[in-house]
Backbone bond lengths (Angstrom), bond angles and torsions (degrees), N, CA, C in turn:
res aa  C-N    CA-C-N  psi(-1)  N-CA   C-N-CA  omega(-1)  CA-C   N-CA-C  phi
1 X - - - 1.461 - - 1.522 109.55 -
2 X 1.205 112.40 168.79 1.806 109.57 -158.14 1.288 93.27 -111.93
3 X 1.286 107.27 132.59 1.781 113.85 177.35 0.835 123.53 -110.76
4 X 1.676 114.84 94.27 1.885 115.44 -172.14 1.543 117.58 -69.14
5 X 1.235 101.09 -168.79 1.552 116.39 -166.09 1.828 102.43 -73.56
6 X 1.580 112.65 138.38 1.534 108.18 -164.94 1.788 101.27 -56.47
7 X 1.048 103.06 -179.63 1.767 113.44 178.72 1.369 91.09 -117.88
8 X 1.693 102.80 128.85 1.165 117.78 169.61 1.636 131.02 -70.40
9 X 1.535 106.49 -18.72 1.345 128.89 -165.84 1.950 104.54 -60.64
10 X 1.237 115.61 -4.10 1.453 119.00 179.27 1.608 100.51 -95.35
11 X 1.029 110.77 -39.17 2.030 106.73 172.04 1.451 133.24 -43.91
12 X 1.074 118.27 103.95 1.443 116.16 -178.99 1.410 119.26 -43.40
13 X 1.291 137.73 167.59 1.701 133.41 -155.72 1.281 90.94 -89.61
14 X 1.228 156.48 15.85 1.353 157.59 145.08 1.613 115.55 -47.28
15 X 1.426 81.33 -78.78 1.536 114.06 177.91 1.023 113.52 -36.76
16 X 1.173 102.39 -70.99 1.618 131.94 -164.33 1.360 86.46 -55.61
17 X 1.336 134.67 -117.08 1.639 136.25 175.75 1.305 100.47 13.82
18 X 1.298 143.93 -76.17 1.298 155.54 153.22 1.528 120.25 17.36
19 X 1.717 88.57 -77.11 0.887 139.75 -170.49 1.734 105.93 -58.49
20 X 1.580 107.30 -50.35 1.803 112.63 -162.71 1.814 84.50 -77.60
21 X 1.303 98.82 -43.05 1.874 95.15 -171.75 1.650 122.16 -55.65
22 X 1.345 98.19 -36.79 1.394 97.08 176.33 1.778 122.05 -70.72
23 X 1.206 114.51 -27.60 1.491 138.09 -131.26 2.078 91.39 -108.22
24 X 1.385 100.94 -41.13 1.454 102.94 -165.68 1.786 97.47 -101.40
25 X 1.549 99.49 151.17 1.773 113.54 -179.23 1.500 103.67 -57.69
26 X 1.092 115.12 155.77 1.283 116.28 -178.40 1.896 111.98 -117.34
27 X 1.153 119.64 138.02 1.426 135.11 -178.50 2.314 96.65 2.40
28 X 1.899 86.28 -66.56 1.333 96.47 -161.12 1.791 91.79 -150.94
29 X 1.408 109.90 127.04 1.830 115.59 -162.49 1.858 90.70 -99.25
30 X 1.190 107.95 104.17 1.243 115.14 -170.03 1.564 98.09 -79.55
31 X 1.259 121.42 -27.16 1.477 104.92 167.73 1.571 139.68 -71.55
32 X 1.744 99.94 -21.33 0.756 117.39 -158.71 2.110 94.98 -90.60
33 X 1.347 87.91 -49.71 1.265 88.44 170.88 1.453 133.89 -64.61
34 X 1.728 120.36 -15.08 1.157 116.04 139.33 1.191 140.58 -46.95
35 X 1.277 116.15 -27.82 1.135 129.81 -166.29 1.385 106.68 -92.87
36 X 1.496 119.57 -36.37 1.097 118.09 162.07 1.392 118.91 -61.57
37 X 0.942 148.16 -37.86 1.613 155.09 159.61 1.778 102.36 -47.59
38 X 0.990 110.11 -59.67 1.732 103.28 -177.60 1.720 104.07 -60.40
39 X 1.031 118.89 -33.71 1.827 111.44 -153.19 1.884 77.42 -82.44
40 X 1.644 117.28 -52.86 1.537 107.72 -156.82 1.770 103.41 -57.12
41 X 1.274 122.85 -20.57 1.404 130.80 -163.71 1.098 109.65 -69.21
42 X 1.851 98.32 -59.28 1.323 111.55 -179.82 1.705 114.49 -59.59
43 X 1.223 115.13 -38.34 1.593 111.56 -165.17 1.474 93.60 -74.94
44 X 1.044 120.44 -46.54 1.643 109.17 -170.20 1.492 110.02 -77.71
45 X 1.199 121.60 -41.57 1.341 123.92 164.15 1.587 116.87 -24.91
46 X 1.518 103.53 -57.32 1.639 122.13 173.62 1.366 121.54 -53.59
47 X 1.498 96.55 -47.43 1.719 84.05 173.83 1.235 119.81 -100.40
48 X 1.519 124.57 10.38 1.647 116.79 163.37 1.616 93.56 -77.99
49 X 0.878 135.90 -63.80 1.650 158.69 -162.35 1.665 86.53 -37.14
50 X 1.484 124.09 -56.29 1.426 115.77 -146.93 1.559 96.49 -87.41
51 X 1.434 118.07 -43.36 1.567 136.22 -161.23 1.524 90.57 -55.96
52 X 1.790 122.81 -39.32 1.007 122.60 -171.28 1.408 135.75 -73.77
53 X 1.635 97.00 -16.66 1.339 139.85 -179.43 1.601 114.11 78.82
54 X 1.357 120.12 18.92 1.838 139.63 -166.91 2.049 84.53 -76.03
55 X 1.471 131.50 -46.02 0.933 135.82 172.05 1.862 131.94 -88.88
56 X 0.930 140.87 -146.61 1.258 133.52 179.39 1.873 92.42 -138.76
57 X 1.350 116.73 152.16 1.128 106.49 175.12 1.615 126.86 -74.21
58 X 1.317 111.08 -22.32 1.477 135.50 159.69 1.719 117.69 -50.21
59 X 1.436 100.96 -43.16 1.770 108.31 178.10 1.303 103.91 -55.23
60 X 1.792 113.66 -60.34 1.471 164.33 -130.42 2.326 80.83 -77.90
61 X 1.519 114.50 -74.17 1.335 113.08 164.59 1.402 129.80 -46.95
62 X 1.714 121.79 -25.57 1.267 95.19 179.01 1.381 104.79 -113.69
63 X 1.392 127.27 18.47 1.682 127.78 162.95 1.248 90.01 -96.62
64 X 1.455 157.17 15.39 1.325 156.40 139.19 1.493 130.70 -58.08
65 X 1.234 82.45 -44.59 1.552 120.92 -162.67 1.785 97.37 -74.64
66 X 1.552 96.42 -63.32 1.436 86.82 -168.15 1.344 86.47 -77.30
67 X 1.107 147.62 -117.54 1.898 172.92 -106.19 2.126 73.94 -37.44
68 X 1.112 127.58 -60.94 1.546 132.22 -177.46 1.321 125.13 -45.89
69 X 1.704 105.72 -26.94 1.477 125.48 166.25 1.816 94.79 -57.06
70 X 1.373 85.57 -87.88 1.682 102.34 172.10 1.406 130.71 1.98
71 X 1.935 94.99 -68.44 1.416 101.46 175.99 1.620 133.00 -55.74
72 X 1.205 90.67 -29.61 1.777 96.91 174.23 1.618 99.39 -57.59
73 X 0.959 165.48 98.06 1.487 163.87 15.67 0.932 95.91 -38.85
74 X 1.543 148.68 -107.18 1.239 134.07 -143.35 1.799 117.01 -51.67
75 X 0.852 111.65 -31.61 1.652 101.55 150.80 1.169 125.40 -55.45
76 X 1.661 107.63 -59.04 1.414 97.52 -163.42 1.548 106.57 -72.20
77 X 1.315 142.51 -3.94 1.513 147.24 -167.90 1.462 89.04 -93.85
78 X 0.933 115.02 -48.63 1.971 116.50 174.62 1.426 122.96 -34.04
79 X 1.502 102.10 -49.27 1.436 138.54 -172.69 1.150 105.85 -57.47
80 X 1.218 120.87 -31.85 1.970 135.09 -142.03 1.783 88.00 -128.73
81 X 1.408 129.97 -21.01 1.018 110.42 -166.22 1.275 133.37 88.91
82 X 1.640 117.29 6.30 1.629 131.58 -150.92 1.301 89.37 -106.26
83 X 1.567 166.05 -28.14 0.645 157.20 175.34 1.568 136.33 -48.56
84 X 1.687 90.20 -57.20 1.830 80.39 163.86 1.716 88.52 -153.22
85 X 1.085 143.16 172.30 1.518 168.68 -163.93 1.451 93.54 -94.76
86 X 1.645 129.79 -40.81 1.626 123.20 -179.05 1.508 91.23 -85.31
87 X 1.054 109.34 111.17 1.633 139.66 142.66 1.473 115.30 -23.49
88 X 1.431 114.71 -40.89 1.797 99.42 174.49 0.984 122.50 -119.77
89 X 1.974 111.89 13.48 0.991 133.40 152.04 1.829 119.19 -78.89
90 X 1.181 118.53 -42.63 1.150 126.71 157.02 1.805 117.57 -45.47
91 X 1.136 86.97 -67.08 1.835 92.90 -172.67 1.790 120.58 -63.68
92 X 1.063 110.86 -19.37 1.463 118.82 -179.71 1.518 103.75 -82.94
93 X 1.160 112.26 -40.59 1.608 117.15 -152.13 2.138 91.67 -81.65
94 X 1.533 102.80 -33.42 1.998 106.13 158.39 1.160 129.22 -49.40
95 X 2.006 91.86 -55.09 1.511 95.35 -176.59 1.454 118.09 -80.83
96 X 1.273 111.36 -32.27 2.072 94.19 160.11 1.018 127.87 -61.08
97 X 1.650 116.68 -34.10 1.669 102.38 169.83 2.023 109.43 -66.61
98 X 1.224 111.16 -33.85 1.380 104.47 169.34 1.678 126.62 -23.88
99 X 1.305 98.15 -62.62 1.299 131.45 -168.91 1.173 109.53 -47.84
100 X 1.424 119.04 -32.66 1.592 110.78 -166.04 1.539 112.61 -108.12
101 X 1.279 129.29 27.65 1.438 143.25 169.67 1.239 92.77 -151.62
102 X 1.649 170.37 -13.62 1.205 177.67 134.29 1.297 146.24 -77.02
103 X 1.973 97.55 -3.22 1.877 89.74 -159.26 1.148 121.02 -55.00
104 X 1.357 141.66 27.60 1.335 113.90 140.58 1.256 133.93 -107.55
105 X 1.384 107.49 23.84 1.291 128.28 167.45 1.760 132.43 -74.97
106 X 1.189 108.43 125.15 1.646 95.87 -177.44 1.670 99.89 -99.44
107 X 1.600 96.89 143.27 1.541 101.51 -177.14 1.215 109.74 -65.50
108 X 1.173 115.72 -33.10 2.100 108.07 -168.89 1.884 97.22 -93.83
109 X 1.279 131.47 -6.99 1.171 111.43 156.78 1.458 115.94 -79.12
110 X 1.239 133.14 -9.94 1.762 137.43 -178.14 1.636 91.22 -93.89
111 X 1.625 116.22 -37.30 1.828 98.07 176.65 1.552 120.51 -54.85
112 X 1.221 93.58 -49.52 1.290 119.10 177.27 1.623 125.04 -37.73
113 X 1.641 117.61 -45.60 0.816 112.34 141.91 1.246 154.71 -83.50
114 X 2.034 117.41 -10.09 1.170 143.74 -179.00 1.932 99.39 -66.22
115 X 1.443 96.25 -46.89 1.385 97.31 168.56 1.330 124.06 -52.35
116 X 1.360 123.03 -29.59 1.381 117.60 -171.39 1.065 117.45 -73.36
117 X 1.814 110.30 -41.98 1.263 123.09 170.20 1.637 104.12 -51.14
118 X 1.381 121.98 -61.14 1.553 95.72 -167.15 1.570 120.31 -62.39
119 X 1.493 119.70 -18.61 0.877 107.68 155.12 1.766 149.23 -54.82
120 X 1.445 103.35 -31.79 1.244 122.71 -173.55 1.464 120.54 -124.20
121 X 1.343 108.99 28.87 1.201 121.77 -176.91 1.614 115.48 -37.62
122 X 1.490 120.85 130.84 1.402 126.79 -161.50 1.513 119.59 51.00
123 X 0.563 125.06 18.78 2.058 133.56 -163.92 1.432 109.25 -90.33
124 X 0.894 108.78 160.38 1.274 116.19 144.86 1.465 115.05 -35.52
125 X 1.169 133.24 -36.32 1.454 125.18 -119.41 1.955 83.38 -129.89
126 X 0.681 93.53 7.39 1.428 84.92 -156.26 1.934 110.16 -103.65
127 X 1.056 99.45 113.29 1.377 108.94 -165.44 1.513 116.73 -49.62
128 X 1.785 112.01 -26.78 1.962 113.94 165.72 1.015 105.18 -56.64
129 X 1.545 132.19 -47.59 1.271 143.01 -132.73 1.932 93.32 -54.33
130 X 0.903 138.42 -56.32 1.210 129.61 179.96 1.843 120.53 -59.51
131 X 1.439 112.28 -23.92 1.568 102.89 176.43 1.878 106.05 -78.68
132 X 1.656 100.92 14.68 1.525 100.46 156.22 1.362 134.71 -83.59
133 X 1.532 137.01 179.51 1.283 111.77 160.88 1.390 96.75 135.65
134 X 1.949 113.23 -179.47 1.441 125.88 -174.43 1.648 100.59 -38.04
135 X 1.413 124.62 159.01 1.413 125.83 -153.90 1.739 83.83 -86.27
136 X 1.668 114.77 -40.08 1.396 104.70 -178.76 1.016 158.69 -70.26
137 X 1.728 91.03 -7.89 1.104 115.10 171.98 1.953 120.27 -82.31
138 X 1.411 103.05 -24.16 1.749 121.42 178.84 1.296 98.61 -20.86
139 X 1.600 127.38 -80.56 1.648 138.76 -127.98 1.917 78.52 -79.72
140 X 1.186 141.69 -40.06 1.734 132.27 177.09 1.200 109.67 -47.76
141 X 1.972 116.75 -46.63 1.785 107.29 -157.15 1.091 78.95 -99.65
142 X 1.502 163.14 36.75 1.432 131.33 -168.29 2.087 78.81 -135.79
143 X 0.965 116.71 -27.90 1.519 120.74 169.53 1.197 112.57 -78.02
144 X 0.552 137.40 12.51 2.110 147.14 177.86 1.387 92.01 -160.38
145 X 1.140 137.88 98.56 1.198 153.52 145.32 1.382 97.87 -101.91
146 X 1.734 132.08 -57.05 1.282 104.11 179.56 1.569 127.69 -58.49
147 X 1.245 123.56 -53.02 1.313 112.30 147.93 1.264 146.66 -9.37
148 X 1.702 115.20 -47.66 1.512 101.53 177.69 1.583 101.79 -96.47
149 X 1.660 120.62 6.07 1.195 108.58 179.87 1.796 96.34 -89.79
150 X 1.069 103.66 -8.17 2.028 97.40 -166.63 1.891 97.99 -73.96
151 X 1.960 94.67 -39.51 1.819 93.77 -166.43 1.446 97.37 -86.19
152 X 1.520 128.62 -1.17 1.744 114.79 165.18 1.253 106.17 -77.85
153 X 1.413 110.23 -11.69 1.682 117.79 -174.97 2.204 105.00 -77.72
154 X 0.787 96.30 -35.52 1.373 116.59 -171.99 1.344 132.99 -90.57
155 X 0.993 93.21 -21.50 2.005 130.05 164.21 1.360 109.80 -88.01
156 X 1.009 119.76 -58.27 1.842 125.38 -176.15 1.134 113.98 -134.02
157 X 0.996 112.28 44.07 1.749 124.47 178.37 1.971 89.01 -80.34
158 X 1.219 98.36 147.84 2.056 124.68 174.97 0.807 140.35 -129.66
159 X 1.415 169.46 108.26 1.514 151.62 -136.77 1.530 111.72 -29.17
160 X 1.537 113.04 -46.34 0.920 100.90 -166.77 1.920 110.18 -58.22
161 X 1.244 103.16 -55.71 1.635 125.45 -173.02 1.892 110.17 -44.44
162 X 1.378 94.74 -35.71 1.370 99.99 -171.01 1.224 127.47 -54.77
163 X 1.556 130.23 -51.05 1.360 127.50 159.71 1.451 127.66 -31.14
164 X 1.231 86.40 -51.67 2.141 115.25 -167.90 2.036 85.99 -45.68
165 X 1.424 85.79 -75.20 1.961 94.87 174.46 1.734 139.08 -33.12
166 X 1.181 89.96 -35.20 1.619 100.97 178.76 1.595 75.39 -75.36
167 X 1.126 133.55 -82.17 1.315 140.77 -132.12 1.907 110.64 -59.44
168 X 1.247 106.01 -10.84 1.784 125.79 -146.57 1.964 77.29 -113.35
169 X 1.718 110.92 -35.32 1.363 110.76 -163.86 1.897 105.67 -87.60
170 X 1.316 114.38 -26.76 1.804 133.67 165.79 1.507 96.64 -61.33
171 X 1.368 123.79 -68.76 1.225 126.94 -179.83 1.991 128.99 -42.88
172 X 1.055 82.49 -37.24 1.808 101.28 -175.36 1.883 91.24 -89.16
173 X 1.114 130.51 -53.50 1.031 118.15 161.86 2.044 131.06 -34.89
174 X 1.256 98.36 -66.92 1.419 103.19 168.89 1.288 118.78 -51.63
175 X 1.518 111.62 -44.19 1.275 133.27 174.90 1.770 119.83 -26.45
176 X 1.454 81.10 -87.78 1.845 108.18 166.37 1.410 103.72 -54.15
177 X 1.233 148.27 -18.90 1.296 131.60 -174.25 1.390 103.77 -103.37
178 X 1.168 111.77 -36.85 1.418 97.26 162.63 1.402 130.14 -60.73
179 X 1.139 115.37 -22.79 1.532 131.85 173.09 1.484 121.24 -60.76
180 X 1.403 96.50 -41.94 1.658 121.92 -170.48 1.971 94.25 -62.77
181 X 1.417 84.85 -53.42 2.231 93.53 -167.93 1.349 98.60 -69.49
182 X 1.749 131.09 -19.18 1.701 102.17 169.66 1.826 105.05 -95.13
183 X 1.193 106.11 -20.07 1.744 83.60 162.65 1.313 122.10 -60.41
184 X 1.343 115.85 -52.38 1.327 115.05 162.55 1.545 144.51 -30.10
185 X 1.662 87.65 -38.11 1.522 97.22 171.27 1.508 131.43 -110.41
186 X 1.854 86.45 23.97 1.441 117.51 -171.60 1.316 152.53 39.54
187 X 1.845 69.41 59.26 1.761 86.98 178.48 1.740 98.80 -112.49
188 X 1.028 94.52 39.03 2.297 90.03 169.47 1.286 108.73 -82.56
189 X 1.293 142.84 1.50 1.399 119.87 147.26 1.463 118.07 -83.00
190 X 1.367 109.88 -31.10 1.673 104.74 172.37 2.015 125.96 -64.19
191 X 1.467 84.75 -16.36 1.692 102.54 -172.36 1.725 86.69 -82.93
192 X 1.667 118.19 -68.04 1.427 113.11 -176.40 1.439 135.83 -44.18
193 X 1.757 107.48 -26.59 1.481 99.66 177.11 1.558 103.88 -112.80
194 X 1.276 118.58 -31.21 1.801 118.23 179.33 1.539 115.23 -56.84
195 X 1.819 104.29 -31.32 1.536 101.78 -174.77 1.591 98.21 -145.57
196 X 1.107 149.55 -47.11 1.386 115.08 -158.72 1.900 108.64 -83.92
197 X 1.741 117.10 -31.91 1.294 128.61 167.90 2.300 101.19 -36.79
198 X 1.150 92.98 -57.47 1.290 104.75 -174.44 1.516 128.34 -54.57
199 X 1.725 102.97 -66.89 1.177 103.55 146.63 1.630 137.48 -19.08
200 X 1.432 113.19 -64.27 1.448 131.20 -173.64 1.707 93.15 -54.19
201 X 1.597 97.19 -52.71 2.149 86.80 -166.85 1.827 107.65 -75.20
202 X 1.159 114.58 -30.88 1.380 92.78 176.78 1.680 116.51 -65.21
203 X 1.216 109.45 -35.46 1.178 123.21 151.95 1.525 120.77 -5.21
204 X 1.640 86.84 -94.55 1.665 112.45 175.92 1.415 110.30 -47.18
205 X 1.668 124.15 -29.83 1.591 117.00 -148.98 1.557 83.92 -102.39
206 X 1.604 129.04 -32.32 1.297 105.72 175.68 1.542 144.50 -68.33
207 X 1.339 78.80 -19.46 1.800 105.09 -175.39 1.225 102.30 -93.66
208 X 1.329 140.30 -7.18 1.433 141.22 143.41 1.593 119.55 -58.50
209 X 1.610 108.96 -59.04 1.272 129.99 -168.26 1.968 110.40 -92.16
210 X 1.117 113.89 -7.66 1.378 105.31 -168.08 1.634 89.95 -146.71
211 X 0.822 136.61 -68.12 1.598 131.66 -157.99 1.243 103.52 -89.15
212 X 1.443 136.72 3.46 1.485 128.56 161.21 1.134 133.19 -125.26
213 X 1.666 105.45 -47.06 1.361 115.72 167.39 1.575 144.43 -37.79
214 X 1.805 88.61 -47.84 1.638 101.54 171.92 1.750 125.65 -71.08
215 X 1.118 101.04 0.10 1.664 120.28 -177.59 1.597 122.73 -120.39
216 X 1.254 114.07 6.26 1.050 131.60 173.02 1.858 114.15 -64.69
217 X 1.731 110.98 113.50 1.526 128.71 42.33 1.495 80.39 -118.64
218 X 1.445 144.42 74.29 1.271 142.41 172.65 1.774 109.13 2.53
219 X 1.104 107.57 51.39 2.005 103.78 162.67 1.417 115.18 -103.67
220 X 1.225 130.20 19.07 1.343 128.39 -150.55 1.770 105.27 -153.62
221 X 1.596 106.96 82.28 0.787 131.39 163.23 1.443 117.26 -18.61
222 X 1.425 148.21 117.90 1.351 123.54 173.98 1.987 123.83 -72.36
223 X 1.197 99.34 -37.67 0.952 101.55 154.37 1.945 139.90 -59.68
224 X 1.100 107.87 13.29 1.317 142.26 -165.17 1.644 111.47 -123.10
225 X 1.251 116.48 -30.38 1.161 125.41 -155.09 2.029 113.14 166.19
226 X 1.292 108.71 75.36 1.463 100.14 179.87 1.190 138.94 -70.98
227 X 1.505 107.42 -20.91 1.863 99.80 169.80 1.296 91.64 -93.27
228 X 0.970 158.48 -27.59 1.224 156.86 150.70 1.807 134.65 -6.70
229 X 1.329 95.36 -50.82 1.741 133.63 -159.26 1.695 86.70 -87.78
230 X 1.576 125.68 -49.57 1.263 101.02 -164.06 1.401 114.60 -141.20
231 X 1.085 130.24 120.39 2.087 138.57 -146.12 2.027 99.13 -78.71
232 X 1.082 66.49 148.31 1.583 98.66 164.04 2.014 98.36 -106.26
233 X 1.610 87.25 132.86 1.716 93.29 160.35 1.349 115.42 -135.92
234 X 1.479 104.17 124.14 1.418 133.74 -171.57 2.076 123.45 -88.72
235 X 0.427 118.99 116.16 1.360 117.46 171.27 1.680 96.55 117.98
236 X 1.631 113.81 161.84 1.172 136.17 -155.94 1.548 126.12 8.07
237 X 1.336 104.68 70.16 1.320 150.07 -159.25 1.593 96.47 -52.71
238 X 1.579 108.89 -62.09 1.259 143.89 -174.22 1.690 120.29 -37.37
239 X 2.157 103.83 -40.86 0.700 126.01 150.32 1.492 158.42 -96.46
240 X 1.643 85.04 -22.44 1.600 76.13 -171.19 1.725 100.21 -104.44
241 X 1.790 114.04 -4.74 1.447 110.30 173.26 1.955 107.73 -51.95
242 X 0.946 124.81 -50.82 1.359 115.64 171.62 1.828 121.78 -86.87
243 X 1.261 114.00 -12.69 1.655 105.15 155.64 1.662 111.55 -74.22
244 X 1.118 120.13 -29.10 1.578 125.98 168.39 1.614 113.64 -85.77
245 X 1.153 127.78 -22.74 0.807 118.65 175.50 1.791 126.30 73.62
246 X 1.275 86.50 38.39 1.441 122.33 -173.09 1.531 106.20 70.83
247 X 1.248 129.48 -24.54 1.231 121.71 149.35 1.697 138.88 31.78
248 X 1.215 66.00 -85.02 2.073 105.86 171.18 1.850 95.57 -17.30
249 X 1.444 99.37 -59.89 1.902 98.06 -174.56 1.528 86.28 -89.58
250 X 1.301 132.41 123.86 1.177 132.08 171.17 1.515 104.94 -108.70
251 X 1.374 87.39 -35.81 2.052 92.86 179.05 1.073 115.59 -43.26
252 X 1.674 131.31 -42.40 1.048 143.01 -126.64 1.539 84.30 -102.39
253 X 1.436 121.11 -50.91 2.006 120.37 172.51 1.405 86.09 -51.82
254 X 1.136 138.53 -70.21 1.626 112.34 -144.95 1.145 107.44 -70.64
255 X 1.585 135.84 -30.14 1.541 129.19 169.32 1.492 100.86 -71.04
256 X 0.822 149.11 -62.54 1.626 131.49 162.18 1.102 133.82 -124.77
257 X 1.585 107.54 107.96 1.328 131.64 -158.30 2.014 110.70 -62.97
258 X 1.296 109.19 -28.17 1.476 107.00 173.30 1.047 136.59 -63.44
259 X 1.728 100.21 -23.36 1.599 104.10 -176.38 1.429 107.99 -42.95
260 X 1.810 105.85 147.46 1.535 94.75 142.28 1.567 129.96 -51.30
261 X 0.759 138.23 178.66 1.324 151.36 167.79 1.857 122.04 -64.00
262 X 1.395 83.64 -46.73 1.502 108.43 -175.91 1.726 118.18 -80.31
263 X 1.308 103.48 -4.06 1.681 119.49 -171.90 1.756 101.83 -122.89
264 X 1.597 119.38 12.05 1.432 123.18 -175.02 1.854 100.30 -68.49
265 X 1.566 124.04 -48.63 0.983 139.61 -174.21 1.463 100.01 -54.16
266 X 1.365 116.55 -72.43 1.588 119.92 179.18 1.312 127.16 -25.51
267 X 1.072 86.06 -58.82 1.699 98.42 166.67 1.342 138.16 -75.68
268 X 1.549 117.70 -15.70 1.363 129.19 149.89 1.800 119.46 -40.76
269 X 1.862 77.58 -52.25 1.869 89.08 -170.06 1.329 120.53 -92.30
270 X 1.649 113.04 -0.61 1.605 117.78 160.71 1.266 114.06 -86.50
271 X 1.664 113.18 -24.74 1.977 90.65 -174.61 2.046 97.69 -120.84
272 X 1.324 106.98 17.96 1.312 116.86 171.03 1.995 123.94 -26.31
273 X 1.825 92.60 -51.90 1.379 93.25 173.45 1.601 125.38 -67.38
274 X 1.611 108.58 -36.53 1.512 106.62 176.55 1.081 105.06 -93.73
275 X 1.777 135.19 38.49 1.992 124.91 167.99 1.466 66.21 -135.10
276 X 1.139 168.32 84.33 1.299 173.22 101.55 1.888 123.48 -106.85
277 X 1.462 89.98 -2.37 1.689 119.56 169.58 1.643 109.93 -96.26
278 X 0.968 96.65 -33.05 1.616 113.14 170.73 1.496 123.59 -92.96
279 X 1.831 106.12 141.01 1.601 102.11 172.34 1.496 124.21 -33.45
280 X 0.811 133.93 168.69 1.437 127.98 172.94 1.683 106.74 176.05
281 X 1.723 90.03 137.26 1.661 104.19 -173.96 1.937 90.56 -110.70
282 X 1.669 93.05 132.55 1.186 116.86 -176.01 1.452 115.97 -121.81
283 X 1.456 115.73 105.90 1.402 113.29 168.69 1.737 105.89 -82.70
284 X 1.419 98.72 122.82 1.555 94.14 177.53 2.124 100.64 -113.43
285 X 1.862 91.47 129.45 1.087 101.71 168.97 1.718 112.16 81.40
286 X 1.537 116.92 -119.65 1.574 126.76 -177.89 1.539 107.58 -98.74
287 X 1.531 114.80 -3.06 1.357 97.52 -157.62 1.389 108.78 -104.50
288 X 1.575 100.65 172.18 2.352 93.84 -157.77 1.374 93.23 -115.01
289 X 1.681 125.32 -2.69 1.416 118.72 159.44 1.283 100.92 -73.32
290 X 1.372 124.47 149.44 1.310 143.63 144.15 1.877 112.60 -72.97
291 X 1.511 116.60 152.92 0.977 135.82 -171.59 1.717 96.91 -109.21
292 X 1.268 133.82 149.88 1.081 124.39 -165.64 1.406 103.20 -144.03
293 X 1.587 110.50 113.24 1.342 113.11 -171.90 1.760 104.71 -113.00
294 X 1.016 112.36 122.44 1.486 124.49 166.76 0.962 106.43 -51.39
295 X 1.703 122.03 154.96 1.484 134.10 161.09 1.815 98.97 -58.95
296 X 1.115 112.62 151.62 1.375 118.26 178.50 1.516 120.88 -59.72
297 X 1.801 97.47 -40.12 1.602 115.70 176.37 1.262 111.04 -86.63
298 X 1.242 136.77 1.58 1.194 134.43 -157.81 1.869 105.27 -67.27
């Protein structure tokens, strides 16, 4: 039987209040948008710095690498709408961070499918469902993640999806051609380590840390079972809440997708006793099995 998201209606008006504040986007996510200001600084910073030769091109790739790790929150909060309540304030501030590990990516064609996934978590249907699989094969689909999201685009693309695509397909066009005229004018080592070297590892580190990890051993349909389908990880909080990138409670994004990012924890530990009524897969500490606790009544 399918186990939806708890009902808040048992929370005392404390909580609850608490609860709507933490849970809903706010006007303008001043953290988030800091953060967006440091990652855009840093990435561009990096490649004026290297192009100029003030850095090494080697430095230039791995302040790419990480600050690009990074940015995936402010995307993915974009995605969800958590960023700010103005709509083209939200979406611009995604699609420029997009741009600089993706530009030929359109942000509402990647919602588009991010949505599906929360919809269809482990499914059939579900557009991760392929960066699963033999363990050896992981570090290949988790480096082309944009890729298998372009041919889920192209495979099951829908009215809605379709615009987003042409527009993601103009973009990748300009894209690559612009690419073509600085090899040409021989800048393909600055293109290979400033952006595609980079690309590939945030790549690899998200689809480790965000598109696989939290769903691990993916048998559990969400629709099948929703606290179930996607883990909470508990222990060394200290650390891995910002190596995960708040992450760590993943359950807590798929029961509500608006949160900021930065308020996933909060909310773990305010409605803890009533998602503790429910199944629940628990990564405790370093480990990528989940622990699997039955509802009590079950």
């Amino acid at each position: 039987m399918s186990q939806q998201p708890i009902s808040i209606a048992s929370l005392d008006p404390g909580r609850k209040a608490r609860f709507q504040a933490l849970t809903r986007a706010p006007r303008l996510s001043w953290p988030t948008f800091l953060l967006w200001l440091l990652v855009m600084t840093v990435y561009i910073g990096s490649d004026v710095l290297a192009v100029m030769g003030r850095i090494p091109l080697w430095a230039g790739m791995v302040a790419n690498s990480v600050i690009g790790y990074l940015a995936f929150s402010v995307i993915h909060d974009s995605i969800h709408r958590a960023i700010s309540t103005n709509t083209r304030v939200n979406d611009w501030i995604g699609q420029v961070t997009v741009l600089l590990g993706a530009p030929y990516v359109n942000l509402k064609l990647f919602r588009w499918g991010h949505i599906l996934h929360h919809r269809f978590t482990s499914g059939a249907k579900d557009p991760d469902i392929v960066l699963h699989g033999p363990w050896w094969s992981l570090p290949f689909r988790w480096i082309f993640i944009d890729g298998f999201y372009f041919i889920h685009a192209l495979r099951h693309g829908d009215k809605v999806s379709r615009p987003y695509l042409i527009t993601t397909l103009w973009w990748a066009f300009f894209s690559f051609s612009t690419m073509a005229v600085l090899v040409a004018c021989g800048y393909g080592p600055h293109l290979l380590m400033l952006w595609f070297i980079p690309s590939r590892m945030i790549f690899l580190t998200l689809g480790f840390s965000f598109f696989w990890l939290p769903h691990v051993p993916h048998d559990t349909e969400q629709e099948h079972n929703f606290t179930r389908a996607t883990s909470v990880r508990l222990g060394h909080e200290w650390l891995l809440g910002p190596a995960l990138q708040s992450q760590n409670f993943h359950l807590i994004h798929h029961l509500y997708p608006m949160t900021p990012f930065y308020n996933n924890r909060k909310v773990w530990e305010l409605l803890e006793p009533e998602l503790r009524k429910k199944d629940l897969a628990i990564q405790h500490g370093f480990a990528i099995r989940p622990t699997i606790y039955p509802a009590p009544n079950a």
